[in-house]
CHARMM internal coordinates of N, CA and C (Angstrom, degrees):
IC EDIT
DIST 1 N 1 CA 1.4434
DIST 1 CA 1 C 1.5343
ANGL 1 N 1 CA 1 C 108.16
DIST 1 C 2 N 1.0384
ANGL 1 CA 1 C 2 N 105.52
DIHE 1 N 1 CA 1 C 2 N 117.11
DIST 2 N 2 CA 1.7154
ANGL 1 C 2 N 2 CA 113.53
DIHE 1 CA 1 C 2 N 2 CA 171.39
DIST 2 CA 2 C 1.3924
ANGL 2 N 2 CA 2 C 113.81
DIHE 1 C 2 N 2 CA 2 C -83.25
DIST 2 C 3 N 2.0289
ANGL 2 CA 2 C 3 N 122.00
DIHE 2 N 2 CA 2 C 3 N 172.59
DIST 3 N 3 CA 0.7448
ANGL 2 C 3 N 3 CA 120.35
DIHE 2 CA 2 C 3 N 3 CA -162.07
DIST 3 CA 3 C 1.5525
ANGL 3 N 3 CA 3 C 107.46
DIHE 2 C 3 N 3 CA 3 C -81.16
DIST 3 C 4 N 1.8091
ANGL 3 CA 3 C 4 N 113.14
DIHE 3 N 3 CA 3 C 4 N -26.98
DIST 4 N 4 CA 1.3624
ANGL 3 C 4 N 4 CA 120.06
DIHE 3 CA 3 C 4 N 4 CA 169.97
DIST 4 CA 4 C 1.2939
ANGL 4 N 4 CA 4 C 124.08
DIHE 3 C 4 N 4 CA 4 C -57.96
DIST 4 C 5 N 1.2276
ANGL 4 CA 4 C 5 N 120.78
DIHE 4 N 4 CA 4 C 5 N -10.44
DIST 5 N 5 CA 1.5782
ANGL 4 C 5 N 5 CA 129.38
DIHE 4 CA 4 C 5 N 5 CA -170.46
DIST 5 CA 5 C 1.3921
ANGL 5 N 5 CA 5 C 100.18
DIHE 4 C 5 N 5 CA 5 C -93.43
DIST 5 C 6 N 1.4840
ANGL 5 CA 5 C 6 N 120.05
DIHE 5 N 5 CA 5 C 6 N -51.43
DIST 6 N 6 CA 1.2412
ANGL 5 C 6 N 6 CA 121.77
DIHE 5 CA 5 C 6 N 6 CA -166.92
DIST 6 CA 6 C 1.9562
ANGL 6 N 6 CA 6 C 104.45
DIHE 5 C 6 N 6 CA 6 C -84.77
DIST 6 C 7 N 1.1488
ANGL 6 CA 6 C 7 N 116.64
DIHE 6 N 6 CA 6 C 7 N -17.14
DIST 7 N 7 CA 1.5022
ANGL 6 C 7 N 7 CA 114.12
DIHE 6 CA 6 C 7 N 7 CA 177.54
DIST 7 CA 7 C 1.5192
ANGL 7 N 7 CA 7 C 93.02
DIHE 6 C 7 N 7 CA 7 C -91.33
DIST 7 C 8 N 1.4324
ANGL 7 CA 7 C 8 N 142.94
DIHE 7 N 7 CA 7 C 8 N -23.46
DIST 8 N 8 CA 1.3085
ANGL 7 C 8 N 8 CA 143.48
DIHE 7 CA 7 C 8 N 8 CA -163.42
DIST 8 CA 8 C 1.8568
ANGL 8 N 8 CA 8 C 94.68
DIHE 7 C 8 N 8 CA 8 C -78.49
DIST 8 C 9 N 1.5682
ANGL 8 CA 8 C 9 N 105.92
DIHE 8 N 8 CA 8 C 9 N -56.51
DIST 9 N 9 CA 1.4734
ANGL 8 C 9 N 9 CA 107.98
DIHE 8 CA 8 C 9 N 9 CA 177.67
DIST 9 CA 9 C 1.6791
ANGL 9 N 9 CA 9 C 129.40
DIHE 8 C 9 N 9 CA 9 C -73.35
DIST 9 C 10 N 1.3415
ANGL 9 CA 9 C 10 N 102.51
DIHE 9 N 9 CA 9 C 10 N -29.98
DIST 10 N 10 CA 1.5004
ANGL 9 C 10 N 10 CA 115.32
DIHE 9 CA 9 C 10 N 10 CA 146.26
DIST 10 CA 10 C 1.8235
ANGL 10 N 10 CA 10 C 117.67
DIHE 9 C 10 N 10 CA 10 C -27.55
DIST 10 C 11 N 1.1828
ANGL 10 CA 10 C 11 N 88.98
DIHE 10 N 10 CA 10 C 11 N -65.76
DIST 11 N 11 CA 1.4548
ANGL 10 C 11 N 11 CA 104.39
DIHE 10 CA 10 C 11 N 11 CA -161.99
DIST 11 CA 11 C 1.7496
ANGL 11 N 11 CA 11 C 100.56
DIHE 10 C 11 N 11 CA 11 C -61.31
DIST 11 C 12 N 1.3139
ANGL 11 CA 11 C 12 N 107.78
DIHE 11 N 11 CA 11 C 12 N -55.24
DIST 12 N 12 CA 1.7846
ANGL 11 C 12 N 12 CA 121.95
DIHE 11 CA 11 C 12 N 12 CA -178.44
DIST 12 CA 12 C 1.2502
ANGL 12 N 12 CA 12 C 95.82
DIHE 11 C 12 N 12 CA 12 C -40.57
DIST 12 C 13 N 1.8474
ANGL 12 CA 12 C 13 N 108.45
DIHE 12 N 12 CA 12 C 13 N -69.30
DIST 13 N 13 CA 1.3561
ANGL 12 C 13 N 13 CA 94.89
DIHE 12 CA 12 C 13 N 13 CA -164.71
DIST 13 CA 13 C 1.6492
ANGL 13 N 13 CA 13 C 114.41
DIHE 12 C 13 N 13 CA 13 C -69.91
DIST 13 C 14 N 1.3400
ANGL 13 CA 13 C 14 N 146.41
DIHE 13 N 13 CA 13 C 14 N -9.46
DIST 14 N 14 CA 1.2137
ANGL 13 C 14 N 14 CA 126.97
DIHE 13 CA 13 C 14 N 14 CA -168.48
DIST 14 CA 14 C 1.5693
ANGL 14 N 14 CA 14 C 97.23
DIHE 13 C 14 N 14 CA 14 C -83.53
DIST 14 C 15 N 1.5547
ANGL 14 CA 14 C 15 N 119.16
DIHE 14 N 14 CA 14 C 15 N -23.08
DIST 15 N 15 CA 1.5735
ANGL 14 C 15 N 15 CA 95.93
DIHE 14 CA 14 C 15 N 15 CA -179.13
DIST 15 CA 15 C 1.4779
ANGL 15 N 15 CA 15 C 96.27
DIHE 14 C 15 N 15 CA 15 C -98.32
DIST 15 C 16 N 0.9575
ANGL 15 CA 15 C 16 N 137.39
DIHE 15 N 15 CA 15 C 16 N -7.05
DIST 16 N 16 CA 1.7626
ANGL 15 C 16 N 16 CA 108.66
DIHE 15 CA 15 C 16 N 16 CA 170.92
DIST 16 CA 16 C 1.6340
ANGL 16 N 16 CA 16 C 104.54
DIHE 15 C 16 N 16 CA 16 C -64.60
DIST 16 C 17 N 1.3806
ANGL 16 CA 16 C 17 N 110.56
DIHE 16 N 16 CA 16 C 17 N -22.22
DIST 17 N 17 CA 1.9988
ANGL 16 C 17 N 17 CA 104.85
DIHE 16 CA 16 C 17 N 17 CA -163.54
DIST 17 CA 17 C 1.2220
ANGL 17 N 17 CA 17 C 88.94
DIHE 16 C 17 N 17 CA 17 C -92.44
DIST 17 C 18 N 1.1223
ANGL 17 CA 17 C 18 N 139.37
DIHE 17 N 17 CA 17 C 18 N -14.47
DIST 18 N 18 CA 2.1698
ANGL 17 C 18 N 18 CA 140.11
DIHE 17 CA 17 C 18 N 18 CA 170.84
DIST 18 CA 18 C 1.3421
ANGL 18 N 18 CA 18 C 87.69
DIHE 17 C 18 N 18 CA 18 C -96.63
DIST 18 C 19 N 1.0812
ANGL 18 CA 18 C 19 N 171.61
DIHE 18 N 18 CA 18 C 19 N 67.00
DIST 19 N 19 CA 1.0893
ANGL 18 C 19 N 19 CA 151.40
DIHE 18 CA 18 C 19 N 19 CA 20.81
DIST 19 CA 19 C 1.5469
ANGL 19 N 19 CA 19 C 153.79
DIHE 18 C 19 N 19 CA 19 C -30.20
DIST 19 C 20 N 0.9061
ANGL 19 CA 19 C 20 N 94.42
DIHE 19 N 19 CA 19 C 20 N -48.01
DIST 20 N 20 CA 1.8889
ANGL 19 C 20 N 20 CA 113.98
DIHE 19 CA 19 C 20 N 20 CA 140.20
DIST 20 CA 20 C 1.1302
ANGL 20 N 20 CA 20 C 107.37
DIHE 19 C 20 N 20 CA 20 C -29.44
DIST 20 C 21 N 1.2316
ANGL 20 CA 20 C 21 N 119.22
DIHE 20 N 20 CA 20 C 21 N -74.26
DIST 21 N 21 CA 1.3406
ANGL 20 C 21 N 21 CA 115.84
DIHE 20 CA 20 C 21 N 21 CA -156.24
DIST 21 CA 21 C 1.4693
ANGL 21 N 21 CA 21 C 103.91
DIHE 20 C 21 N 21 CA 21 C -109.55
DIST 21 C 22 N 1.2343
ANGL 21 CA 21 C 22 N 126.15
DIHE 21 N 21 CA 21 C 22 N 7.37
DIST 22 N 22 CA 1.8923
ANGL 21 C 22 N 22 CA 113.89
DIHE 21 CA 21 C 22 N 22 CA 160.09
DIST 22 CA 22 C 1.6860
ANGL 22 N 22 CA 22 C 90.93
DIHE 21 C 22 N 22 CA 22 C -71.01
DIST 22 C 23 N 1.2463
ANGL 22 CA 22 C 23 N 118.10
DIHE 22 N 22 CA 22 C 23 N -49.81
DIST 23 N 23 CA 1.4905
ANGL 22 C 23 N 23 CA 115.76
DIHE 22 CA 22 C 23 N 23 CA -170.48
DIST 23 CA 23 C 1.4800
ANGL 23 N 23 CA 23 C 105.91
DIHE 22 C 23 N 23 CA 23 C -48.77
DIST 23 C 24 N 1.5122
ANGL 23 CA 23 C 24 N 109.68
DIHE 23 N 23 CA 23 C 24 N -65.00
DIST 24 N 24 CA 1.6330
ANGL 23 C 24 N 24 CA 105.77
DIHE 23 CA 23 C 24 N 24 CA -170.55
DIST 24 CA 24 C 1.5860
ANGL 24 N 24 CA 24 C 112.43
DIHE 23 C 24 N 24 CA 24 C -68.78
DIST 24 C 25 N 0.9134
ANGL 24 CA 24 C 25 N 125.93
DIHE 24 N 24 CA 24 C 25 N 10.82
DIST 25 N 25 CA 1.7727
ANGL 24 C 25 N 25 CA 121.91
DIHE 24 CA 24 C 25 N 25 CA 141.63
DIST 25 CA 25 C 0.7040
ANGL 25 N 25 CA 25 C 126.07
DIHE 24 C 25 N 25 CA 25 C -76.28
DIST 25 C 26 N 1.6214
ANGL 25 CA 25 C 26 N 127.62
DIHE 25 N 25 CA 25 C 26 N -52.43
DIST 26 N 26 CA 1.7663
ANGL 25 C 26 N 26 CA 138.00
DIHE 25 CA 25 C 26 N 26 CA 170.94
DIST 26 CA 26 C 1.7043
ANGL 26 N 26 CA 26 C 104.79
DIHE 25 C 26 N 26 CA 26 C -35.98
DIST 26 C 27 N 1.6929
ANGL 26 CA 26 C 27 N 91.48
DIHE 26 N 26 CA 26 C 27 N -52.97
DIST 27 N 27 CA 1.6230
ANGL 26 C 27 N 27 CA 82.28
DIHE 26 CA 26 C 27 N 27 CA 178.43
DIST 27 CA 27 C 1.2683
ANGL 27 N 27 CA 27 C 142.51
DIHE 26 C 27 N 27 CA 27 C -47.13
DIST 27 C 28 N 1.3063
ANGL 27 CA 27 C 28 N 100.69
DIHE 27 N 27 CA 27 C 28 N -52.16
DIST 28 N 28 CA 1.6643
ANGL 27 C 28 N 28 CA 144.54
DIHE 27 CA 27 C 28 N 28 CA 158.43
DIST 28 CA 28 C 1.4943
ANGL 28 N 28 CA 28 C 97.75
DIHE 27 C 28 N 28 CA 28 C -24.72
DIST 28 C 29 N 1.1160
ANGL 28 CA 28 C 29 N 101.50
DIHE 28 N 28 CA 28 C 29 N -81.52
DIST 29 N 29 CA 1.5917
ANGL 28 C 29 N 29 CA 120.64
DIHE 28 CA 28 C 29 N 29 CA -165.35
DIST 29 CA 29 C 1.7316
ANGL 29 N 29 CA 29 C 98.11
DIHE 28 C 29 N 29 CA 29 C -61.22
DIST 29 C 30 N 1.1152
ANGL 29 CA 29 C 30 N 126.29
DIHE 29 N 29 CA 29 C 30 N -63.53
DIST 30 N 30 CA 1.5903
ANGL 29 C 30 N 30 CA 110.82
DIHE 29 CA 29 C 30 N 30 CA 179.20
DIST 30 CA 30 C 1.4652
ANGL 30 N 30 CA 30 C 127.58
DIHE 29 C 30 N 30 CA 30 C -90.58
DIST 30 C 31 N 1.2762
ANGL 30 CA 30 C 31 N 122.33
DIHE 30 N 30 CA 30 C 31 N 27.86
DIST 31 N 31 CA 1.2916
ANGL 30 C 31 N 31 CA 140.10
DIHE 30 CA 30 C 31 N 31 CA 137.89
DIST 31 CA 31 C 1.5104
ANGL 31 N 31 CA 31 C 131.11
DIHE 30 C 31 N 31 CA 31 C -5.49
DIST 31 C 32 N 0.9499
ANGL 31 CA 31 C 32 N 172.22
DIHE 31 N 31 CA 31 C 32 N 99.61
DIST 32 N 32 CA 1.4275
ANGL 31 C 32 N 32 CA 151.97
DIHE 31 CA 31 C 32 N 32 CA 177.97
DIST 32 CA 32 C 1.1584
ANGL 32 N 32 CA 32 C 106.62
DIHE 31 C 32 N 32 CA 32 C -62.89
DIST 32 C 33 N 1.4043
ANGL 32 CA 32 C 33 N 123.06
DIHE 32 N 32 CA 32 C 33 N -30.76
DIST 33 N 33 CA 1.6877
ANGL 32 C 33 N 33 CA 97.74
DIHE 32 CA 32 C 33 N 33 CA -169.67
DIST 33 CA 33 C 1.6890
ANGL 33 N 33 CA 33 C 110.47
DIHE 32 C 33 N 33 CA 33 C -83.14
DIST 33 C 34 N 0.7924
ANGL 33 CA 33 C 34 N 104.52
DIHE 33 N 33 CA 33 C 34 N -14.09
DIST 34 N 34 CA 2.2495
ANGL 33 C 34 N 34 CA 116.32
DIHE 33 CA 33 C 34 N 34 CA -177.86
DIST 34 CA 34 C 1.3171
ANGL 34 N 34 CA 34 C 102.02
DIHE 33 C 34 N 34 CA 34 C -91.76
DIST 34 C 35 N 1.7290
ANGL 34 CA 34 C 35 N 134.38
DIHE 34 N 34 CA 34 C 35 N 36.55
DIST 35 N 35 CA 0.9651
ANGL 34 C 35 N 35 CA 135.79
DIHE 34 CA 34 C 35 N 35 CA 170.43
DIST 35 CA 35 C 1.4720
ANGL 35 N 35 CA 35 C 101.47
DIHE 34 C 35 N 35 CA 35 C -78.79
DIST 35 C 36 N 1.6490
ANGL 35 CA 35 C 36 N 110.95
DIHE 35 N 35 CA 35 C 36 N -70.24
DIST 36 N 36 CA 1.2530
ANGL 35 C 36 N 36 CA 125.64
DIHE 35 CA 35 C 36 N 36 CA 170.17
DIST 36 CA 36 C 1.2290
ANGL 36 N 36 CA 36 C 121.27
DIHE 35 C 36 N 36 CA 36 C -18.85
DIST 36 C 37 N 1.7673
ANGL 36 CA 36 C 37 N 121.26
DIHE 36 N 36 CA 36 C 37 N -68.52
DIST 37 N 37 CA 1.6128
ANGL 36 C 37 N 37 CA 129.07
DIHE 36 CA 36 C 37 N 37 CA -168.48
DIST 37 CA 37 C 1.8655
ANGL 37 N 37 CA 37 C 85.51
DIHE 36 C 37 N 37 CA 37 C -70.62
DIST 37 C 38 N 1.0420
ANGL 37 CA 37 C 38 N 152.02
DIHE 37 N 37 CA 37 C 38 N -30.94
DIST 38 N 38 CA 1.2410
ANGL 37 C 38 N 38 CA 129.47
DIHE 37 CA 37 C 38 N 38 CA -164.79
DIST 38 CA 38 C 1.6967
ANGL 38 N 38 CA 38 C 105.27
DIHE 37 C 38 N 38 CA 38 C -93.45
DIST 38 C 39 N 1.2123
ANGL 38 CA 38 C 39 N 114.03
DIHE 38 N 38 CA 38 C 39 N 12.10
DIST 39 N 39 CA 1.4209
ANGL 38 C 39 N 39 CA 104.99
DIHE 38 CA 38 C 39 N 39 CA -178.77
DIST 39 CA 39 C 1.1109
ANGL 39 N 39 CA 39 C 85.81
DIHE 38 C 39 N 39 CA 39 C -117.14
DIST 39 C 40 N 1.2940
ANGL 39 CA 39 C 40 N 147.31
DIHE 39 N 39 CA 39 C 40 N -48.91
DIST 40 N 40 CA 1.0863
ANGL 39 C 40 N 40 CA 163.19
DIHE 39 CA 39 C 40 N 40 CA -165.78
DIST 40 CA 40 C 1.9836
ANGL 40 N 40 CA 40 C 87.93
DIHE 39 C 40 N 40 CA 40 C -55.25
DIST 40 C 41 N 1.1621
ANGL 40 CA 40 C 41 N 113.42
DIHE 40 N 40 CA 40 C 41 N -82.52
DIST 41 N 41 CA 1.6492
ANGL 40 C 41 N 41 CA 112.50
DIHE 40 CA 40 C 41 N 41 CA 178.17
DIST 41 CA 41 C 1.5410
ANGL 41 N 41 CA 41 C 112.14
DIHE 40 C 41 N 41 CA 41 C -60.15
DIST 41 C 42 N 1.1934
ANGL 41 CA 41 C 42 N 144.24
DIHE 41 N 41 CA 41 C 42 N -30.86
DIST 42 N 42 CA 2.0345
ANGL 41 C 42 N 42 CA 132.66
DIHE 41 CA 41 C 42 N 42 CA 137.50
DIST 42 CA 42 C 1.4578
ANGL 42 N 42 CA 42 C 98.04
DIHE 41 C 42 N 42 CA 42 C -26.20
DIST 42 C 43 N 1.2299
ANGL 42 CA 42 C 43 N 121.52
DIHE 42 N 42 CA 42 C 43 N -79.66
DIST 43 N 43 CA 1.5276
ANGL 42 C 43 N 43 CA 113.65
DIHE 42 CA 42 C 43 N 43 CA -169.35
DIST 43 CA 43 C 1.3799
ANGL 43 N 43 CA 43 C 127.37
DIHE 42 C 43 N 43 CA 43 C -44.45
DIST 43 C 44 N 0.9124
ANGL 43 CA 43 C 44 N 121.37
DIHE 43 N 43 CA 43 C 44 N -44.24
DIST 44 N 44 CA 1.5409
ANGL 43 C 44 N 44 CA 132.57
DIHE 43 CA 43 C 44 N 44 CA 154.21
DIST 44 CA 44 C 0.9273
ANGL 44 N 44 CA 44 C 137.43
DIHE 43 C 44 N 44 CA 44 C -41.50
DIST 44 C 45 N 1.4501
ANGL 44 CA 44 C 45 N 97.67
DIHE 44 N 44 CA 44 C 45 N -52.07
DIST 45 N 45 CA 2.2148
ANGL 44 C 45 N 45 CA 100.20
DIHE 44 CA 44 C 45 N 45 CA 169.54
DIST 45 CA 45 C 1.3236
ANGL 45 N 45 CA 45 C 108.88
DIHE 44 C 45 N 45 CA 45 C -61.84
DIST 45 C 46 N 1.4174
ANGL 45 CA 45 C 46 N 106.41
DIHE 45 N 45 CA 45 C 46 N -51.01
DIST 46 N 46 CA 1.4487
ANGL 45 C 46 N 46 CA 108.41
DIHE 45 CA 45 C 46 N 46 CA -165.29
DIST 46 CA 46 C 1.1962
ANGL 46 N 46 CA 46 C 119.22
DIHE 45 C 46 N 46 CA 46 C -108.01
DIST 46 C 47 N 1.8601
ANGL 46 CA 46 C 47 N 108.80
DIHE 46 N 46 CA 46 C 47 N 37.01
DIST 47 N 47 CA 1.6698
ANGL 46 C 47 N 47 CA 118.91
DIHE 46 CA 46 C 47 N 47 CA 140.71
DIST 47 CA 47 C 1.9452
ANGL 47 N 47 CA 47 C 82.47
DIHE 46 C 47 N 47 CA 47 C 76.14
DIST 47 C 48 N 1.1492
ANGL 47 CA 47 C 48 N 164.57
DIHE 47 N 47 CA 47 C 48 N 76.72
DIST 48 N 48 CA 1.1197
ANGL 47 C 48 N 48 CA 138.63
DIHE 47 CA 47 C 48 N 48 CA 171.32
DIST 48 CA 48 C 1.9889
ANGL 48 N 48 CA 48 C 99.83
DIHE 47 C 48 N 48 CA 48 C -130.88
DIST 48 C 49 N 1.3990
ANGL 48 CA 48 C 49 N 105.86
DIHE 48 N 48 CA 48 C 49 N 155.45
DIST 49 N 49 CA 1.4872
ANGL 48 C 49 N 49 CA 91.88
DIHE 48 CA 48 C 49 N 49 CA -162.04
DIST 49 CA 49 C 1.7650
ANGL 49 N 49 CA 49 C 99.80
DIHE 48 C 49 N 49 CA 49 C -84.82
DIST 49 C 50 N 1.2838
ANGL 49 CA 49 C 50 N 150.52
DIHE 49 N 49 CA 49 C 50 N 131.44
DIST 50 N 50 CA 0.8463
ANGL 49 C 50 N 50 CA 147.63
DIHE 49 CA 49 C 50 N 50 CA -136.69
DIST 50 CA 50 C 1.7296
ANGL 50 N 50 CA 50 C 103.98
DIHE 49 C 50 N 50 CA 50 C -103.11
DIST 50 C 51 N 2.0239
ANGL 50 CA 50 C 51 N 110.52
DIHE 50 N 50 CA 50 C 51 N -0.21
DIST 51 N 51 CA 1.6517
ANGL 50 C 51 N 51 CA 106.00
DIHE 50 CA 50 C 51 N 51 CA 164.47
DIST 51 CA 51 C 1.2827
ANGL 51 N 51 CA 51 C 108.71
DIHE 50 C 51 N 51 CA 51 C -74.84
DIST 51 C 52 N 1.5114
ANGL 51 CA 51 C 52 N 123.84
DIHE 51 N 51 CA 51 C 52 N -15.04
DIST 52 N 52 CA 1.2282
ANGL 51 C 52 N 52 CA 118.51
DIHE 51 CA 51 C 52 N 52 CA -166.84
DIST 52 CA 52 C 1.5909
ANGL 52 N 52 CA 52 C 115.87
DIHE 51 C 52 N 52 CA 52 C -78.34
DIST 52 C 53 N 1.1142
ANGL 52 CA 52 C 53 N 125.97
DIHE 52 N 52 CA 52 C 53 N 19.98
DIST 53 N 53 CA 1.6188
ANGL 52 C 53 N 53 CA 147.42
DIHE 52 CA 52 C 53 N 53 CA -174.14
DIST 53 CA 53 C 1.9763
ANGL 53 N 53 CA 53 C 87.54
DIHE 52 C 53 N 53 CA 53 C -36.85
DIST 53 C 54 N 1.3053
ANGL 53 CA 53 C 54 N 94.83
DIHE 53 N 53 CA 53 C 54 N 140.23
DIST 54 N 54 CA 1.9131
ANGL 53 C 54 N 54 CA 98.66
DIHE 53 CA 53 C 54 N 54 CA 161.59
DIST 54 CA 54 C 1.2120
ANGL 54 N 54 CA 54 C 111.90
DIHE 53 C 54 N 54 CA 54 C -72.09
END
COOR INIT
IC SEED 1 N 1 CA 1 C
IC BUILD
């Protein structure tokens, strides 16, 4: 095994696992059930009174 083989497979595998997981955020993030906690944390940053629901 050379050093090109192992920096060649290095490399494969570090972007399949940064891929992996850009995907499993997307998921994360557009989820239906994490609608709630993300409106819930919008409201928060930006101070908003939380009767004012749409």
């Amino acid at each position: 095994m050379t050093y090109d083989t192992v920096a060649t497979f290095s490399q494969v595998a570090s972007l399949l696992l940064f891929i992996a997981m850009f995907i499993g955020v997307i998921v994360y993030t557009f989820w239906p059930g994490n609608r709630q906690k993300f409106d819930e944390a919008q409201r928060k940053a930006l101070d908003l009174d939380p009767q004012n629901k749409r």
